[in-house]
C-alpha positions as CSV (number, residue, x, y, z in Angstrom):
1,X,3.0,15.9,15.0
2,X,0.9,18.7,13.4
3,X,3.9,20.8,12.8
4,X,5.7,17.6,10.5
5,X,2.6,17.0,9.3
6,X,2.0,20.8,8.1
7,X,5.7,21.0,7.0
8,X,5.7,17.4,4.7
9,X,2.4,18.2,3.0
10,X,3.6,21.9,2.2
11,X,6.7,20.4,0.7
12,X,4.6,17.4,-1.7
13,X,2.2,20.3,-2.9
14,X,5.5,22.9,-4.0
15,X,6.6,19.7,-5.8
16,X,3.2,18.5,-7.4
17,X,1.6,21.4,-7.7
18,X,3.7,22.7,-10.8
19,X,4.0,19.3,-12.5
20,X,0.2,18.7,-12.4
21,X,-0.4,22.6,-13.9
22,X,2.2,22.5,-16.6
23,X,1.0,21.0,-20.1
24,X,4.2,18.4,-20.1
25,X,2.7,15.2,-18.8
26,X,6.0,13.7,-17.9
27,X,7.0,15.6,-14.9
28,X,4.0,14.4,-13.2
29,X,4.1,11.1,-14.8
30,X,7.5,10.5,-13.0
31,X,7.1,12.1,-10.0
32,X,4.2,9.8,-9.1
33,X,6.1,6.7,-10.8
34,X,8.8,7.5,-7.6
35,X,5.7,8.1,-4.9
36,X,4.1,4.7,-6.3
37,X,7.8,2.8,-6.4
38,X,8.0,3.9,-2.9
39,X,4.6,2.7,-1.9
40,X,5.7,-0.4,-3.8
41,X,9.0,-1.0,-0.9
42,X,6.3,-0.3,1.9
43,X,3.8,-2.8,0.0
44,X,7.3,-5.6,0.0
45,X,8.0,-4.6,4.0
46,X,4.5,-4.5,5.1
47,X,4.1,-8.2,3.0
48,X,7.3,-9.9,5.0
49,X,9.3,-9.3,2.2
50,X,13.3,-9.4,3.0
51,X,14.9,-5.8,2.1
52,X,16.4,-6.9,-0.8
53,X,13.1,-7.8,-2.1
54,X,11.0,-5.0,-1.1
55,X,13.8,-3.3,-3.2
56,X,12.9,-5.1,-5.9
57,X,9.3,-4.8,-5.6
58,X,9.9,-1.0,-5.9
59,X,12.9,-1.4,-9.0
60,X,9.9,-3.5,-10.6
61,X,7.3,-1.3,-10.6
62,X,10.0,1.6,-11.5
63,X,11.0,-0.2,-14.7
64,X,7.6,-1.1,-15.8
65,X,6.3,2.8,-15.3
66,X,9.2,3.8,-17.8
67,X,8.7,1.7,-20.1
68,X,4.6,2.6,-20.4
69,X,5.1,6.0,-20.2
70,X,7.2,5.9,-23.3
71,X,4.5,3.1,-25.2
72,X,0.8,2.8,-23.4
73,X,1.0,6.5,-22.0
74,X,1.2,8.2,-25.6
75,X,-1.6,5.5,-27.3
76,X,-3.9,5.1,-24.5
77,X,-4.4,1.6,-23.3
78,X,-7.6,-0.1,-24.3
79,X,-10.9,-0.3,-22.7
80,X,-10.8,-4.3,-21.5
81,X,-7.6,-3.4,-19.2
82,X,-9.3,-1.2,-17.4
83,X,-12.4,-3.7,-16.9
84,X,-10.1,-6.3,-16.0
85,X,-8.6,-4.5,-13.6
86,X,-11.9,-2.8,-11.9
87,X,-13.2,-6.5,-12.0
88,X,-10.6,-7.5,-9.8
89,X,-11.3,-4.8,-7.7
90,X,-14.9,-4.8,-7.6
91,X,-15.0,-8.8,-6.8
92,X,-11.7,-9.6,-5.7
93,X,-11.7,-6.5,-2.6
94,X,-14.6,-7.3,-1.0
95,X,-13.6,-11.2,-0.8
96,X,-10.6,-10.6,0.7
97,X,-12.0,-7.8,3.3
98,X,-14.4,-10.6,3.9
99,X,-11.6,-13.0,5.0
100,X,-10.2,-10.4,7.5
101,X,-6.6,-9.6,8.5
102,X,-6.2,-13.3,9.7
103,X,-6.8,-14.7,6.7
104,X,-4.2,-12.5,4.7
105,X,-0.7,-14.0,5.8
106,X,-2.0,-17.2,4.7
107,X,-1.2,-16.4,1.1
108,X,1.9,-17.0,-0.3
109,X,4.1,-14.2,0.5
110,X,5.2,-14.6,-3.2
111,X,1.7,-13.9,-4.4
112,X,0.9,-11.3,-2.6
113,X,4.1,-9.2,-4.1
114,X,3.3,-9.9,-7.1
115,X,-0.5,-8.7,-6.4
116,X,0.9,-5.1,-5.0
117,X,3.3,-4.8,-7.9
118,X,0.5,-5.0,-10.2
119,X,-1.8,-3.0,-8.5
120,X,0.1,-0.3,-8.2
121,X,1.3,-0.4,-11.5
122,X,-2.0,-0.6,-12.6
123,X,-3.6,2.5,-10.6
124,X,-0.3,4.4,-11.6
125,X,-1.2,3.6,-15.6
126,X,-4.5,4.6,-15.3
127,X,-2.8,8.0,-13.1
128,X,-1.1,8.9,-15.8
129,X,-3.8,8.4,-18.3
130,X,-5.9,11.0,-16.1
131,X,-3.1,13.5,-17.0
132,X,-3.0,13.3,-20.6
133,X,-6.9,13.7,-20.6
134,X,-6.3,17.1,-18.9
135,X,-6.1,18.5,-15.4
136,X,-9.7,19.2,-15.1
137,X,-10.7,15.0,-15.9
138,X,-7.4,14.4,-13.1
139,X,-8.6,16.7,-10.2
140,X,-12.3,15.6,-10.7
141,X,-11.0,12.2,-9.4
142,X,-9.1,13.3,-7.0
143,X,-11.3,15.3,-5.2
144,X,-14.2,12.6,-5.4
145,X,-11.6,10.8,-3.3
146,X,-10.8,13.2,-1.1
147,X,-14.2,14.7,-0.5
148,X,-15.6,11.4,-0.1
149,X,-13.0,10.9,2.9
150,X,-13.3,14.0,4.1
151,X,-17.1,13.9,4.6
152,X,-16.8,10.1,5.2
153,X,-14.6,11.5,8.5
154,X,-16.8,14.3,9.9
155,X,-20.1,12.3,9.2
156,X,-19.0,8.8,11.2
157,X,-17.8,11.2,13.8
158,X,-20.8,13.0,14.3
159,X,-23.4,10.2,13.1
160,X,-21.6,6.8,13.4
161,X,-23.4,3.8,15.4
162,X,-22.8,1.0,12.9
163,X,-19.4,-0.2,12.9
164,X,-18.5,-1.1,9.3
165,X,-15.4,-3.6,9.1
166,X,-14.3,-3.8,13.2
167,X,-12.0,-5.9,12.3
168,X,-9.9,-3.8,10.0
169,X,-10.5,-0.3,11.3
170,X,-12.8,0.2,14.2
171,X,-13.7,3.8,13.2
172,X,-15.2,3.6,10.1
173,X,-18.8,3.6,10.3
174,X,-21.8,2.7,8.0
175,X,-23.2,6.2,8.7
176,X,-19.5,7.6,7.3
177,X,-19.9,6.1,4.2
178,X,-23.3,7.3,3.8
179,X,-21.9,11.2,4.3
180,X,-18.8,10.5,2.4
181,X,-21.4,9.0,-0.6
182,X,-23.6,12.0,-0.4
183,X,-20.9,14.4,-0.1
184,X,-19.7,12.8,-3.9
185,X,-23.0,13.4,-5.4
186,X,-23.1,16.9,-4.6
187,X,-19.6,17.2,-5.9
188,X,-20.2,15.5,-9.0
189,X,-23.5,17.4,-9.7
190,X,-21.7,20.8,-8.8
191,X,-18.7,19.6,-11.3
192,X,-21.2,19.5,-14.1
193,X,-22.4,22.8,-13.7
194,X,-19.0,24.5,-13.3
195,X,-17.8,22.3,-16.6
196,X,-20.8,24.2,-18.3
197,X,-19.8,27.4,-16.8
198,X,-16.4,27.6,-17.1
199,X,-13.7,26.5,-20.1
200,X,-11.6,23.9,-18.0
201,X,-8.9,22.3,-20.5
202,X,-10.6,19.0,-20.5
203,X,-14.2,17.8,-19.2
204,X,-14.0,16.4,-15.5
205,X,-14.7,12.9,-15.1
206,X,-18.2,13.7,-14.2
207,X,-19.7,15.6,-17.4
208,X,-17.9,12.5,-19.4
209,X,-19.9,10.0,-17.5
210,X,-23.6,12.0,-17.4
211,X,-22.7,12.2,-21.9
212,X,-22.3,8.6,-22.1
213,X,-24.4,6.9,-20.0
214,X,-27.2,9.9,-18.8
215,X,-27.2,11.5,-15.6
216,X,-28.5,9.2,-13.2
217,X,-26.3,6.4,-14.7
218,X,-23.6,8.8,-14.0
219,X,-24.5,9.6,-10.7
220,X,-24.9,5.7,-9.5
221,X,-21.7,5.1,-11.0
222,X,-20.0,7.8,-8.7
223,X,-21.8,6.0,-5.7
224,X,-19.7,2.7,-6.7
225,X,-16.8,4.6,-7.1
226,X,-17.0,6.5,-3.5
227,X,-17.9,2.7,-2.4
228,X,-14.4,1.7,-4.2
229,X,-12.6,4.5,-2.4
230,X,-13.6,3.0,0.6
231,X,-12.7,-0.9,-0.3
232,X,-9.0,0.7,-1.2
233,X,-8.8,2.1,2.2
234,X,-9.7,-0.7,4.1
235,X,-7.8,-2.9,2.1
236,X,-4.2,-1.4,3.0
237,X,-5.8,-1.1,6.5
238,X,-6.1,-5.2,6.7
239,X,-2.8,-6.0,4.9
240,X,-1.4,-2.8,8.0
241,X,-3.1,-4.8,10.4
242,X,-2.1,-7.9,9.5
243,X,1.3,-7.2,9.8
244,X,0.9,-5.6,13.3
245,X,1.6,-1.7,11.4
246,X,0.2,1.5,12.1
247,X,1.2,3.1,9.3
248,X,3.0,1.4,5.6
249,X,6.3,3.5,6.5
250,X,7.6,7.0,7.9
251,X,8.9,8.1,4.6
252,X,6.4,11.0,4.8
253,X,6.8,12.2,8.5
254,X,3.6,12.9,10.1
255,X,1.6,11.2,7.1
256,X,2.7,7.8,7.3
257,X,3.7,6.6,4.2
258,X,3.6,6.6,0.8
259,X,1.0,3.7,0.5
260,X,-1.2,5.7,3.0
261,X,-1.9,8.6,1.1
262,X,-2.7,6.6,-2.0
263,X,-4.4,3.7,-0.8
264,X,-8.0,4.6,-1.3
265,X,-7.0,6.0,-5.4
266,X,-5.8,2.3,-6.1
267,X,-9.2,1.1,-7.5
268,X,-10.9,4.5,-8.4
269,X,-8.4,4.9,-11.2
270,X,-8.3,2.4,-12.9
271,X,-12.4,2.0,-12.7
272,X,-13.2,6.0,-13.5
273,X,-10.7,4.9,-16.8
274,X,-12.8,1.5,-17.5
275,X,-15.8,4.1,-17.5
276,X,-15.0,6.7,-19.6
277,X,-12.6,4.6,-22.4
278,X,-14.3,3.2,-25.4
């Protein structure tokens, strides 16, 4: 399992890795239009969609991405799409995590494709956008993600009484969040400093946020964002569960799928963009 694992995520970074570095936008733009189509079929199988229609789901989102990234991609989309879209997020994730993985097949199946389709078109968009605000803005994202997980990890392992969502995944931990919070504070406060020290091609998401709104207006807005990271996750973990699934697919061997790697970026997105866009 560690060797697949080592093997597929060496592959994904010698195919991201010079897309996200060159100045081009579009080979990034459409490599993660294919990773997010794909999570889109998982979304469809892992929703009791028939194949045809997870198929689709995936041809849907596909379409849509091509489209915006020859429109809404090269004039930026406006500031109340993002709101809507963190809105959704902020009130409509905890709601459903409330209602638990029983609750969830009680929609109808219909709605709930549509509801992945949009999402990940959504958190795709606002993907993109990151890119064509430079590498630097991107990366400061994705590594409040990351680091956030990372830490969230180590620190319910080593500190973790208080179960957070038993129901959805039994590991996570109260204390984990706590560490995984922390540890995007320090980021975001080390971010700033290196934005100051260094010339980066664009200003991380961080130093935007402490211009606009002030430092510790910047710093409780990366709290709700490590706090969305989290809702993202244990979202795709109830709709998994749900279904009875361990992981959305095995189209990335070792990692799951597609859906699994990106689950926890869905809301972040599309909020760090509501943010930072006037």
């Amino acid at each position: 399992m560690l060797k697949q694992r080592v093997i597929t995520a060496v592959v994904l970074l010698a195919v991201l890795l010079p897309a996200l570095f060159i100045d081009d936008a579009r080979p990034f733009i459409f490599l993660t239009l294919a990773a997010v189509s794909a999570a889109a079929w998982e979304w469809g199988r892992l929703n009791g969609a028939p194949g045809g229609v997870a198929l689709g789901l995936a041809l849907v989102v596909a379409l849509a991405g091509g489209a915006a990234a020859y429109t809404l991609l090269s004039v930026g989309a406006p500031a109340p799409v993002w709101w809507a879209v963190a809105a959704a997020w902020v009130v409509g994730g905890p709601l459903v995590l409330r209602a638990g993985p029983d609750a969830w097949p009680h929609w109808p199946a219909a709605l709930r494709w549509v509801l992945g389709v949009v999402l990940l078109w959504t958190a795709w968009l606002a993907l993109g956008h990151a890119k064509v605000a430079g590498v630097n803005f991107l990366l400061s994202v994705f590594c409040l993600v990351w680091v956030a997980d990372i830490a969230a990890y180590f620190g319910g392992r080593r500190f973790g009484r208080r179960k957070l969502a038993p129901a959805i995944s039994p590991g996570k931990s109260w204390e984990g969040v706590a560490s995984g919070t922390a540890a995007g504070l320090v980021l975001a406060l080390a971010w700033i400093q290196a934005d100051k020290a260094w010339g980066f091609d664009s200003p991380s998401l961080y130093t935007v946020l402490s211009q606009r709104l002030g430092l510790v207006a910047s710093l409780i807005a990366v709290v709700g964002l490590t706090g969305m990271s989290v809702v993202g996750d244990l979202f795709e973990s109830l709709v998994k569960r749900a279904a009875g699934a361990k992981d959305s697919s095995t189209l990335l061997p070792g990692h799951g799928g597609f859906l699994d790697r990106i689950d926890a970026l869905l809301p972040v997105f599309p909020l760090a963009l509501a943010l930072v866009t006037r």
